[in-house]
Backbone as JSON Lines, residues from 0, in Angstrom:
{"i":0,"aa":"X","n":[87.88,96.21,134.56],"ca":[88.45,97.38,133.96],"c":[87.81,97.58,132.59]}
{"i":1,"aa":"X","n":[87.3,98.81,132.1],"ca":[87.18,99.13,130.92],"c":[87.74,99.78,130.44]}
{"i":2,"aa":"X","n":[87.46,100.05,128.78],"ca":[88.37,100.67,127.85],"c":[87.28,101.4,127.18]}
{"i":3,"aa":"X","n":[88.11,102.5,126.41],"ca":[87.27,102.8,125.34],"c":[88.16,102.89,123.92]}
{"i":4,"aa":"X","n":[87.8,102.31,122.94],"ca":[88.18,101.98,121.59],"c":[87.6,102.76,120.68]}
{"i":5,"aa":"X","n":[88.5,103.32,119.76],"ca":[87.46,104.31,118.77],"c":[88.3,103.7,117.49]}
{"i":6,"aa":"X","n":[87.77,103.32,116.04],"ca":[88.11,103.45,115.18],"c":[87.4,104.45,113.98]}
{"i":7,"aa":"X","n":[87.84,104.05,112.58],"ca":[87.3,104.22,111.47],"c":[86.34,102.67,110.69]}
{"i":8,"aa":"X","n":[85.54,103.36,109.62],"ca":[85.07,102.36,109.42],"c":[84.25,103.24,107.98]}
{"i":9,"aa":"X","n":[84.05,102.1,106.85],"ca":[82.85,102.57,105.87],"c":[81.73,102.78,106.52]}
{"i":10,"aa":"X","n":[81.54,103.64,105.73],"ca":[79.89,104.09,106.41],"c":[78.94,102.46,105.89]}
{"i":11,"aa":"X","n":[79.22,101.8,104.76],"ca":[78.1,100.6,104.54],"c":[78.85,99.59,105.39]}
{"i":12,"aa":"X","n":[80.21,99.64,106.4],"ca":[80.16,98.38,107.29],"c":[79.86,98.69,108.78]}
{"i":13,"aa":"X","n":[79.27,99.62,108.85],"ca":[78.84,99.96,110.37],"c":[77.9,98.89,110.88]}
{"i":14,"aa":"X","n":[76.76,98.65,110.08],"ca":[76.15,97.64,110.8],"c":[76.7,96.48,110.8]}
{"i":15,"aa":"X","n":[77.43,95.9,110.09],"ca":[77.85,94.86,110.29],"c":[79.07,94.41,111.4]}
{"i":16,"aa":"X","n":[79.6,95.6,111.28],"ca":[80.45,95.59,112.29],"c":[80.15,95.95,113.62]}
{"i":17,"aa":"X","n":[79.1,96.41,114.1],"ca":[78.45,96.66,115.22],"c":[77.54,95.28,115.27]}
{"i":18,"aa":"X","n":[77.56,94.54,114.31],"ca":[77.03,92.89,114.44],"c":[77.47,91.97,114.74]}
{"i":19,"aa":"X","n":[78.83,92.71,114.94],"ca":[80.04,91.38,114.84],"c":[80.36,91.86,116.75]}
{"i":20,"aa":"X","n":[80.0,92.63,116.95],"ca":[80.41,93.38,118.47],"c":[79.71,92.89,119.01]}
{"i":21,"aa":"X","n":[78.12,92.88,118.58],"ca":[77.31,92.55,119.55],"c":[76.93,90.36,119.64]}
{"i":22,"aa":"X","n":[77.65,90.78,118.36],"ca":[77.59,88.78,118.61],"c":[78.23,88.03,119.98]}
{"i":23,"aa":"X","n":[79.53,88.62,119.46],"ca":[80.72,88.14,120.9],"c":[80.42,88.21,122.31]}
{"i":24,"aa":"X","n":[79.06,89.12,122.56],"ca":[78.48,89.09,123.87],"c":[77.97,87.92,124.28]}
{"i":25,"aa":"X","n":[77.99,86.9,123.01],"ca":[76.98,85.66,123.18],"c":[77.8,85.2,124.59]}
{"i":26,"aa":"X","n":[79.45,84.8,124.31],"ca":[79.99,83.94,125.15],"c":[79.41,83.66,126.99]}
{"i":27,"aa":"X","n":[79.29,85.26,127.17],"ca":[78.38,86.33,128.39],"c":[77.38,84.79,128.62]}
{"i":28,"aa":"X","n":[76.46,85.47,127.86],"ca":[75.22,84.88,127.69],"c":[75.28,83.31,128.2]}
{"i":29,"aa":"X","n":[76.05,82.82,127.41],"ca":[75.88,81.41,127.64],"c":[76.46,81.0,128.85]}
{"i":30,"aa":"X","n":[77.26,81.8,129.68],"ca":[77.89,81.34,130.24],"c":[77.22,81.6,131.66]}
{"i":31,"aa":"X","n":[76.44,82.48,131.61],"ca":[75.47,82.98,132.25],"c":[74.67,81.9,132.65]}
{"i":32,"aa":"X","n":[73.57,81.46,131.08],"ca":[72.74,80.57,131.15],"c":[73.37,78.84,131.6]}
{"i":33,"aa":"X","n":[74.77,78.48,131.69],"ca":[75.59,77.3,131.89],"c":[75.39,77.34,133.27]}
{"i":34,"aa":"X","n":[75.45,78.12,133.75],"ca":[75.97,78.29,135.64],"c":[74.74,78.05,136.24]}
{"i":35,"aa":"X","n":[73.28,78.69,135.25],"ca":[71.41,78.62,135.96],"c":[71.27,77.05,135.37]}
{"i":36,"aa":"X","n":[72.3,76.55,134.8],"ca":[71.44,75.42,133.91],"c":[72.1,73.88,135.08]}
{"i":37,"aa":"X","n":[72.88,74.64,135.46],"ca":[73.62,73.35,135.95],"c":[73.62,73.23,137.46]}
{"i":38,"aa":"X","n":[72.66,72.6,137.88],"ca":[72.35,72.15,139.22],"c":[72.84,72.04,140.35]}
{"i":39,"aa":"X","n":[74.46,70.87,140.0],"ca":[75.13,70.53,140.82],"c":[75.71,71.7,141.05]}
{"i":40,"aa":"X","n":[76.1,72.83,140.52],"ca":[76.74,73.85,141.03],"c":[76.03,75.27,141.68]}
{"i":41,"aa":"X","n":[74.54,75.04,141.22],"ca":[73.59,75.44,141.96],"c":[73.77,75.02,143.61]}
{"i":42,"aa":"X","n":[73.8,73.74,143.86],"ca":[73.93,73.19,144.77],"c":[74.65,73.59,145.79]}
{"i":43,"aa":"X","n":[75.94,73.83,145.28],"ca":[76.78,73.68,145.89],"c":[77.54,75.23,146.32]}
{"i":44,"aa":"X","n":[76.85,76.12,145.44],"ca":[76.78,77.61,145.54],"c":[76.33,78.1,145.78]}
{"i":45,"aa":"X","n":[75.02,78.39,146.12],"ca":[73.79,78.83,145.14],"c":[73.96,80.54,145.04]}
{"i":46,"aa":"X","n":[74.83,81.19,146.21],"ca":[74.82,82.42,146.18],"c":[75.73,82.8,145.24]}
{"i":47,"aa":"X","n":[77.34,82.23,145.19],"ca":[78.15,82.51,144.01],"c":[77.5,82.6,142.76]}
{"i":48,"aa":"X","n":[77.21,81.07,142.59],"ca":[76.35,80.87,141.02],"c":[75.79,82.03,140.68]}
{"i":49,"aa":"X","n":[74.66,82.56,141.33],"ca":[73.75,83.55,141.44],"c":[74.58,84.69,140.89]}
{"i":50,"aa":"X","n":[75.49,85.15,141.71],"ca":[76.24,86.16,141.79],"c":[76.98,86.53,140.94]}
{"i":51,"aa":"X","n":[77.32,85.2,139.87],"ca":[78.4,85.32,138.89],"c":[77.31,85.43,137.73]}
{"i":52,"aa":"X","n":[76.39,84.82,137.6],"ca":[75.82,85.02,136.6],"c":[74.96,86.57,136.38]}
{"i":53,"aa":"X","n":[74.87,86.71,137.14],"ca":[74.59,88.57,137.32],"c":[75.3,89.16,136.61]}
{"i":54,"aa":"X","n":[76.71,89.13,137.25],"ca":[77.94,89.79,136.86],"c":[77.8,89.75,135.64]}
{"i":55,"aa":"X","n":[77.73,88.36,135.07],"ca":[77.81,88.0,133.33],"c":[76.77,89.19,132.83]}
{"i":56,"aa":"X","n":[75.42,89.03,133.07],"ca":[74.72,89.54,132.55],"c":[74.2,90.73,132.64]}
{"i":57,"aa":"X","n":[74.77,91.57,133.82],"ca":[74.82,92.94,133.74],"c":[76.05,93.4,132.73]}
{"i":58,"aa":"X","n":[77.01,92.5,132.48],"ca":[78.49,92.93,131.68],"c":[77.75,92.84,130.34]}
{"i":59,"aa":"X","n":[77.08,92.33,129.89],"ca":[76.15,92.2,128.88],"c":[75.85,93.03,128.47]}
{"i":60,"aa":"X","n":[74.84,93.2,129.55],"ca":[73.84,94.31,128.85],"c":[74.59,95.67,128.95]}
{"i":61,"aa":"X","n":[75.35,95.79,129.43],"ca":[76.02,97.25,129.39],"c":[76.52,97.67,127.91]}
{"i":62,"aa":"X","n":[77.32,96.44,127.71],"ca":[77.92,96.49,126.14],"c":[76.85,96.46,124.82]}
{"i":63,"aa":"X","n":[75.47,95.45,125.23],"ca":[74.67,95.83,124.18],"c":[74.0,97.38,124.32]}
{"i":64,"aa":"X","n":[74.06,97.58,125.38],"ca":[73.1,99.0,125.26],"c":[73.96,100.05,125.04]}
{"i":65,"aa":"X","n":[74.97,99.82,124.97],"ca":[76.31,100.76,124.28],"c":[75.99,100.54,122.6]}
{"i":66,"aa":"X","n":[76.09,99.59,122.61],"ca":[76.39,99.44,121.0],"c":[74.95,99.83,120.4]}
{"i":67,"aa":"X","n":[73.62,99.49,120.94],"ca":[72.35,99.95,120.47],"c":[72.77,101.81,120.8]}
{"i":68,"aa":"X","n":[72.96,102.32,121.3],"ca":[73.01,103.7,121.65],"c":[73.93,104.16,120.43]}
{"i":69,"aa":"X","n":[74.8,103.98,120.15],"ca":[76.0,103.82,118.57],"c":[75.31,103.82,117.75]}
{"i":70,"aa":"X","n":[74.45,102.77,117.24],"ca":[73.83,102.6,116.24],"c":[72.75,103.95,116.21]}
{"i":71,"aa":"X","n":[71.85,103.79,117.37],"ca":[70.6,104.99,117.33],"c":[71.38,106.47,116.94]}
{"i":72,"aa":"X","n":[72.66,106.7,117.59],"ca":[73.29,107.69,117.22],"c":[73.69,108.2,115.9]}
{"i":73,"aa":"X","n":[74.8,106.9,115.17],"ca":[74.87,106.99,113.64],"c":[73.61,107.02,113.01]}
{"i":74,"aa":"X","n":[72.35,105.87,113.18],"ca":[71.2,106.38,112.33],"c":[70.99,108.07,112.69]}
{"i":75,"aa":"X","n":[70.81,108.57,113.64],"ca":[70.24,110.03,113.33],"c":[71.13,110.72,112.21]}
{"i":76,"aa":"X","n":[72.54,110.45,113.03],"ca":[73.48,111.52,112.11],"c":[73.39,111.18,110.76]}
{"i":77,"aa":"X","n":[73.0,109.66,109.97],"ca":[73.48,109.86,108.49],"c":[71.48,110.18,108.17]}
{"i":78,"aa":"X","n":[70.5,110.49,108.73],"ca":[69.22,111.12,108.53],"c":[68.51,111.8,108.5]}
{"i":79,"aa":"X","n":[70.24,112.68,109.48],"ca":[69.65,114.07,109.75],"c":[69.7,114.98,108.48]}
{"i":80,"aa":"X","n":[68.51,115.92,108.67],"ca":[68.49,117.38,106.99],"c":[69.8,117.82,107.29]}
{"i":81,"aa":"X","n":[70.54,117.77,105.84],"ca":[71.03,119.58,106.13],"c":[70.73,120.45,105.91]}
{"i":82,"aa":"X","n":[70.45,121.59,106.46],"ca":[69.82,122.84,106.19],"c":[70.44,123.48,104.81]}
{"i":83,"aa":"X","n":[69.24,123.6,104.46],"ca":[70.07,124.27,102.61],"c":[70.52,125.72,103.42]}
{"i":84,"aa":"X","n":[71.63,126.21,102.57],"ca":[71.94,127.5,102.91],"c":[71.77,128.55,102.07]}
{"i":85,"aa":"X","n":[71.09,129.37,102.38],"ca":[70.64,130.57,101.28],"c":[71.44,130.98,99.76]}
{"i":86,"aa":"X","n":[71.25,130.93,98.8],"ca":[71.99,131.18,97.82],"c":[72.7,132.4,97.18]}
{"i":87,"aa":"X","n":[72.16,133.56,98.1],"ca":[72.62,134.92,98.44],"c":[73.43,135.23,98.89]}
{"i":88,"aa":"X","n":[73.8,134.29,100.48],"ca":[74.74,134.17,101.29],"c":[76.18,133.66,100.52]}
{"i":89,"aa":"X","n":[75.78,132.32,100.09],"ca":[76.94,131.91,98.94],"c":[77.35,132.89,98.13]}
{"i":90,"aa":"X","n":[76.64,133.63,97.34],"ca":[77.34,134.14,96.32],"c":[78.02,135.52,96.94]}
{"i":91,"aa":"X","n":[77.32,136.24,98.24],"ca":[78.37,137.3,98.54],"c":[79.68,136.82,99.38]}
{"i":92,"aa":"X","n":[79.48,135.82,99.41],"ca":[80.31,134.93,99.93],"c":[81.82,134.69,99.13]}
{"i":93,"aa":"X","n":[81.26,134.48,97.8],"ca":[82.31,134.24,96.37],"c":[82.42,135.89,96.17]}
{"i":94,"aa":"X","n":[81.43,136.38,96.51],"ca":[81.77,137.74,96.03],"c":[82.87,138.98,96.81]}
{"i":95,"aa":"X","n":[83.08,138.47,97.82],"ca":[84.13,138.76,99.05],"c":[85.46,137.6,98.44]}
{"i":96,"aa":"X","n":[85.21,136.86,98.15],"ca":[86.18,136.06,97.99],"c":[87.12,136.63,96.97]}
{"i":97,"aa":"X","n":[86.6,136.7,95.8],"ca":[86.86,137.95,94.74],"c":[87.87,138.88,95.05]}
{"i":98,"aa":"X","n":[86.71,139.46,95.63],"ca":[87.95,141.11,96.21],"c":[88.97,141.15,96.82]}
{"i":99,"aa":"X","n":[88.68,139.53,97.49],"ca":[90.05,139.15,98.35],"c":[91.06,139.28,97.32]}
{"i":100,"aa":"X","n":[91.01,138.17,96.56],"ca":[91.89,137.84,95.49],"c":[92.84,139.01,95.05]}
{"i":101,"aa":"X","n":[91.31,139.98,94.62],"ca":[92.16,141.3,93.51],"c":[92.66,141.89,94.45]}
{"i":102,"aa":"X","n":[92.18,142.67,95.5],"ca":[93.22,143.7,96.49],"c":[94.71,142.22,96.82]}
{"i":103,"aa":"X","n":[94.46,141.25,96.64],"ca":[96.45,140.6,97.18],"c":[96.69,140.51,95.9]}
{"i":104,"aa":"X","n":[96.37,140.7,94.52],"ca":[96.99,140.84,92.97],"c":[97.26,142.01,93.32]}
{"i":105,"aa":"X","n":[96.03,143.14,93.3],"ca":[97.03,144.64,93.81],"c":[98.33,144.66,94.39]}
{"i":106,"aa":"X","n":[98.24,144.01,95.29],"ca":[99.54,144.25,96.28],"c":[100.58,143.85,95.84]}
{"i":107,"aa":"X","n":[100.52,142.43,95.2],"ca":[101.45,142.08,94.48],"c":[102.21,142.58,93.08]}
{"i":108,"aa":"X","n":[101.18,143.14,92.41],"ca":[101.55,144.82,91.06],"c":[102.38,145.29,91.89]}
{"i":109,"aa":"X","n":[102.14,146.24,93.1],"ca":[102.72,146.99,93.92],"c":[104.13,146.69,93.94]}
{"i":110,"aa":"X","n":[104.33,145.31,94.7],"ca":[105.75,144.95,95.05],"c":[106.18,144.85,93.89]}
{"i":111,"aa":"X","n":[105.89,144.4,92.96],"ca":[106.28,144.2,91.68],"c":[107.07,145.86,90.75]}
{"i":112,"aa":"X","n":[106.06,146.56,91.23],"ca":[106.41,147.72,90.39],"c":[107.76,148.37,91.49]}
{"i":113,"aa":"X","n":[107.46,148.47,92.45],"ca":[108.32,148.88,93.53],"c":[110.22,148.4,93.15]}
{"i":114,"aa":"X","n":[110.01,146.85,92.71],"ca":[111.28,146.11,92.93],"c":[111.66,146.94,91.45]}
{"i":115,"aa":"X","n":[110.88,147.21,90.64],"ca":[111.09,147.73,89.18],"c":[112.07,148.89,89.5]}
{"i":116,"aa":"X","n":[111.24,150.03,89.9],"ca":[111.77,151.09,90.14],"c":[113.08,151.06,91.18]}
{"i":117,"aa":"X","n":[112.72,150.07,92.1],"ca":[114.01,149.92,93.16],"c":[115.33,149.42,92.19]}
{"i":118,"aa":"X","n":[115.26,148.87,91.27],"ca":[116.68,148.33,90.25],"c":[116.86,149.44,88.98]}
{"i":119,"aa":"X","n":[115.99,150.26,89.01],"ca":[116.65,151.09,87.97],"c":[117.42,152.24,88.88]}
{"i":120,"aa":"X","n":[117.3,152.57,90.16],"ca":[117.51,153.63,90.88],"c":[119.16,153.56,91.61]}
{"i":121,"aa":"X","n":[119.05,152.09,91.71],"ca":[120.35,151.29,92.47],"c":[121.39,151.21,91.19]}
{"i":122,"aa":"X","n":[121.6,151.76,90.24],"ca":[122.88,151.75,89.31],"c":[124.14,152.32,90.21]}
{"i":123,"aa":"X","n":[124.58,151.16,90.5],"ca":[126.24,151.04,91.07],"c":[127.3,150.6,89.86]}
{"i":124,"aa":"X","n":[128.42,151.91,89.59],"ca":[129.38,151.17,88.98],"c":[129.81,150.36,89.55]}
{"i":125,"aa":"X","n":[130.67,149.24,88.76],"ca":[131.68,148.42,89.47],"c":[132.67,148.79,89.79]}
{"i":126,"aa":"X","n":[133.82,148.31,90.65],"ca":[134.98,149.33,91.21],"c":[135.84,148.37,89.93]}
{"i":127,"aa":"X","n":[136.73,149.71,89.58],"ca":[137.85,149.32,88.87],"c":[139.26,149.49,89.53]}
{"i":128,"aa":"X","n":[139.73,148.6,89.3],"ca":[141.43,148.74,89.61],"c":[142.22,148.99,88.82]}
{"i":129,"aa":"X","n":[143.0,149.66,90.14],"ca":[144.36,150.41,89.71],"c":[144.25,151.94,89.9]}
């Protein structure tokens, strides 16, 4: 069964931590190379042996060539240009931004003057008794 795991991480511990991922594959490895190294169970297997140590070492390489593919990936992304963006564009950019601003200050004068005139117009006596 596999998984997939996503975290966070500093951008300066990526490699190391993709070092520490690809270390733990060792166990694979050795355990791989324990099963070709050891005779009597050669012997006495030879197709299991065979078979398991495959297993090991295709499980291997799947996970290193994951984690090399990660790495090749993050190197592009922190190497890639960013495209400068025109400095024309920016400023009509701020310059829309602007007008935004003043036409919702307008609007707000507006309501403002509105509520003005709306309280001088609304003079209600109070009711008196008796």
């Amino acid at each position: 069964m596999r998984a997939t795991i996503s975290f966070e991480t500093d951008v300066e511990q990526v490699e190391a931590t993709m070092a520490v991922l690809a270390c733990s594959e060792e166990h694979n490895l050795r355990a791989a190379a324990d099963i070709l190294s050891n005779h009597n169970v050669l012997e006495f297997s030879t197709l299991d042996s065979i078979t398991e140590a495959l297993r090991l070492l295709e499980e291997s390489t799947t996970q290193l060539q994951q984690y090399r593919n990660m790495l090749l990936t993050f190197e592009r992304a922190k190497y890639e240009t960013v495209l400068p963006q025109s400095a024309t564009q920016s400023v009509a950019n701020i310059g829309q931004a602007v007008n935004n601003l003043n036409k919702f200050g307008d609007f707000i004068d507006r309501l403002n003057s509105q509520d003005s005139e709306d309280e001088g117009t609304t003079d209600v006596e109070p009711a008196t008794e008796g």
